[in-house]
C-alpha positions in Angstrom: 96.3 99.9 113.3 98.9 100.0 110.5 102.2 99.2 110.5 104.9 100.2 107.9 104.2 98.9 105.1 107.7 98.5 102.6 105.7 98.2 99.4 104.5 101.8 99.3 106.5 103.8 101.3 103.7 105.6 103.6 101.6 105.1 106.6 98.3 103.9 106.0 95.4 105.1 107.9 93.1 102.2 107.8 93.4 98.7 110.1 91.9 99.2 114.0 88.6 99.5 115.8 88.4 101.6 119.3 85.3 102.3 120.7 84.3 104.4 123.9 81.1 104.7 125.9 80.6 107.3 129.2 78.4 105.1 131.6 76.8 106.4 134.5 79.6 104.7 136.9 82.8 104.9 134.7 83.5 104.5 131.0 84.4 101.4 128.8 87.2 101.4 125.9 87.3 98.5 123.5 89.9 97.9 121.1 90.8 94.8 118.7 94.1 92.9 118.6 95.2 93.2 114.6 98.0 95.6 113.5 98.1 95.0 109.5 100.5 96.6 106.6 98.0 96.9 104.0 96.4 93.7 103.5 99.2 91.7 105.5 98.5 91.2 109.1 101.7 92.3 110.6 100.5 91.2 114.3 97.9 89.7 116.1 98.6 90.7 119.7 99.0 95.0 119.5 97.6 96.4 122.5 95.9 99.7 121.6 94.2 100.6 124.8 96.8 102.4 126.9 97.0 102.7 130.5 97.6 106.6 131.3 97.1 107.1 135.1 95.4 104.9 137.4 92.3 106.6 136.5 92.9 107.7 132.8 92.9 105.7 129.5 93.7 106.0 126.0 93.4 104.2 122.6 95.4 104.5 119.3 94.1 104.2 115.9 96.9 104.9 113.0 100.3 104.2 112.6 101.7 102.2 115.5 105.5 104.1 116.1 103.4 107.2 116.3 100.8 106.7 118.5 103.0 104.3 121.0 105.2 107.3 120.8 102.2 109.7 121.3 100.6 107.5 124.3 104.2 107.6 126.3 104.7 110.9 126.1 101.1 111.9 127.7 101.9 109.0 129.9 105.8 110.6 131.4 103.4 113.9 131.4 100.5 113.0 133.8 103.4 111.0 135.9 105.3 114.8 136.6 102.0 116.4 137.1 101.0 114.2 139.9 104.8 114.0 141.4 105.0 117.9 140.8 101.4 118.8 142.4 100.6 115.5 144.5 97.6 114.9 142.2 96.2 113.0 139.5 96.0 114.9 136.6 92.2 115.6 135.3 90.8 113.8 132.0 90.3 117.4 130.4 93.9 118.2 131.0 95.6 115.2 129.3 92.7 116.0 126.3 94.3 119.5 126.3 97.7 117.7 126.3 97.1 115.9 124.0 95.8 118.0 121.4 98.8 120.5 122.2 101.2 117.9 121.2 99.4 117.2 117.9 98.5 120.8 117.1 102.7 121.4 117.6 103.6 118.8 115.3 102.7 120.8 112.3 103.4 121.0 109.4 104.1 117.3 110.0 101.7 115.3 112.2 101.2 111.9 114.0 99.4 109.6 112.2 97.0 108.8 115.1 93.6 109.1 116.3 93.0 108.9 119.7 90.4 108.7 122.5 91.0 109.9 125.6 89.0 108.8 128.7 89.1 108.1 132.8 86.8 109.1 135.9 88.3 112.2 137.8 86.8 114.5 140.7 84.3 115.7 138.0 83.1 112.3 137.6 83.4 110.3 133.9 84.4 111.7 130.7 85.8 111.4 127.6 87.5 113.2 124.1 88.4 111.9 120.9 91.4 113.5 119.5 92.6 113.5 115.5 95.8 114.1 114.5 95.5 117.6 113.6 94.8 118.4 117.5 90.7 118.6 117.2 89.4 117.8 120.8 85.9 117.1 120.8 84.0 115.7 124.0 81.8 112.3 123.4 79.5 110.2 125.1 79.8 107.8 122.5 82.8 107.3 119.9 84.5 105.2 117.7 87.9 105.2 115.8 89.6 103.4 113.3 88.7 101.8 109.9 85.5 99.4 111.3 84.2 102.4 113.9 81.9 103.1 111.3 80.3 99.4 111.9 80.4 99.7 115.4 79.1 102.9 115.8 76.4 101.6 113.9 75.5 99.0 116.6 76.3 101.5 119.8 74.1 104.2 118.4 71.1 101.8 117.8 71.6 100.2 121.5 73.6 102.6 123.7 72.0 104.7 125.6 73.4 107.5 127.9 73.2 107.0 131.3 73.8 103.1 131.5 76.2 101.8 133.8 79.2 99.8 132.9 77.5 96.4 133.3 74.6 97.0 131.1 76.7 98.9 128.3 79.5 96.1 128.1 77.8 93.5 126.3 76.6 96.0 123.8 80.3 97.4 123.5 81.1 93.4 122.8 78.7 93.5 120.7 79.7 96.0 118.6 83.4 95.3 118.5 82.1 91.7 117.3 80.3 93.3 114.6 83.4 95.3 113.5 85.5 92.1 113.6 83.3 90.2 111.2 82.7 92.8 109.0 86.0 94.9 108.4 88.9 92.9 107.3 91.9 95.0 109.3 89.8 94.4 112.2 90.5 91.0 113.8 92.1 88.7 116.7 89.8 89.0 119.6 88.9 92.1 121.8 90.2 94.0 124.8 88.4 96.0 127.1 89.2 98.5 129.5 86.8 99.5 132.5 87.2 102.7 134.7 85.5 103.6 137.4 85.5 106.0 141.0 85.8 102.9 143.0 87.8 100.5 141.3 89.8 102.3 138.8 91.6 101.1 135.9 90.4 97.1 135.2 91.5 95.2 132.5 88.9 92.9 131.6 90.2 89.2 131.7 89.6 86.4 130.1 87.4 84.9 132.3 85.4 88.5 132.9 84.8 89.0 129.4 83.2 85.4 129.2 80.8 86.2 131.8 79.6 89.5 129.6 79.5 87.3 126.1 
């Protein structure tokens, strides 16, 4: 997750980890803390897991103005929806948003990746989104400059059909991995569950003790 960075002039892509997994029950997004402008860590407290709907999630990998601007915009969107039609938007919908609004932006774009996930009346899914407006659906993704270490844990270790309480210590796992490896990753983990019953769940610090 990269701030400005005054030295050069440009966004840099480079500087977050998200990772999603569908589970059986719900999905789990997973996100570090560290926003950096090129090798200065600009903050250690960014929040890049984004509460949508009660029911819908998103993460943001890129440059921070853009995809907080990005994230709000879906966000005011699936709040008309459900005043408009007295109904929660579906996950595929907000994908389809989403893309939409990156696919306009050309010639210029955000500077953003983004997963979008949530549990709807078609049970859990998830897309991953680049900032061209590419929707692809995944079971298993990760974004951001130490996805590729990640991935490399989930892929070994996840498999489809867990539910959320076997798959979280592997997501931990794999975030961990990511946070010792790629140096704009850092400053501790958050983690997003969603499921049918409970719906959105933002682990706390106790929680995420239990799972470690």
């Amino acid at each position: 997750m990269e701030r400005f960075n005054l030295s050069t002039k440009n966004m840099i892509l480079r500087g977050t980890t998200t990772v999603g997994v569908v589970c059986e029950d719900g999905i789990i997004l997973a996100a570090d803390k560290r926003a950096t402008a090129g090798y200065y860590i600009a903050s250690k407290r960014v929040k890049k897991i984004f509460k949508i709907d009660d029911h819908i999630a998103g993460t943001m990998a890129g440059g921070v103005a853009d995809a907080q601007h990005f994230l709000e915009t879906i966000k005011y969107m699936a709040s008309l929806y459900r005043y408009n039609n007295k109904r929660p938007i579906s996950v595929k919908s907000v994908a389809t948003l989403a893309s939409n609004i990156l696919f306009n932006m050309r010639p210029y774009v955000f500077l953003v990746e983004s997963i979008i996930a949530g549990v709807d009346d078609y049970g859990p899914s998830m897309y991953s989104i680049d900032f061209f407006g590419t929707v692809t659906q995944e079971q298993c993704i990760g974004r951001g400059s130490g996805s590729s270490i990640a991935l490399g844990v989930l892929e070994s270790e996840f498999k489809p059909g867990m539910n959320v309480s076997v798959a979280l210590p592997i997501i931990i796992k794999a975030l961990n991995a990511a946070l010792r490896r790629d140096p704009f990753t850092g400053e501790g983990i958050d983690i997003v569950v969603i499921t049918k019953r409970e719906g959105y769940h933002d682990l706390s610090e106790n929680e995420f003790k239990h799972y470690l």
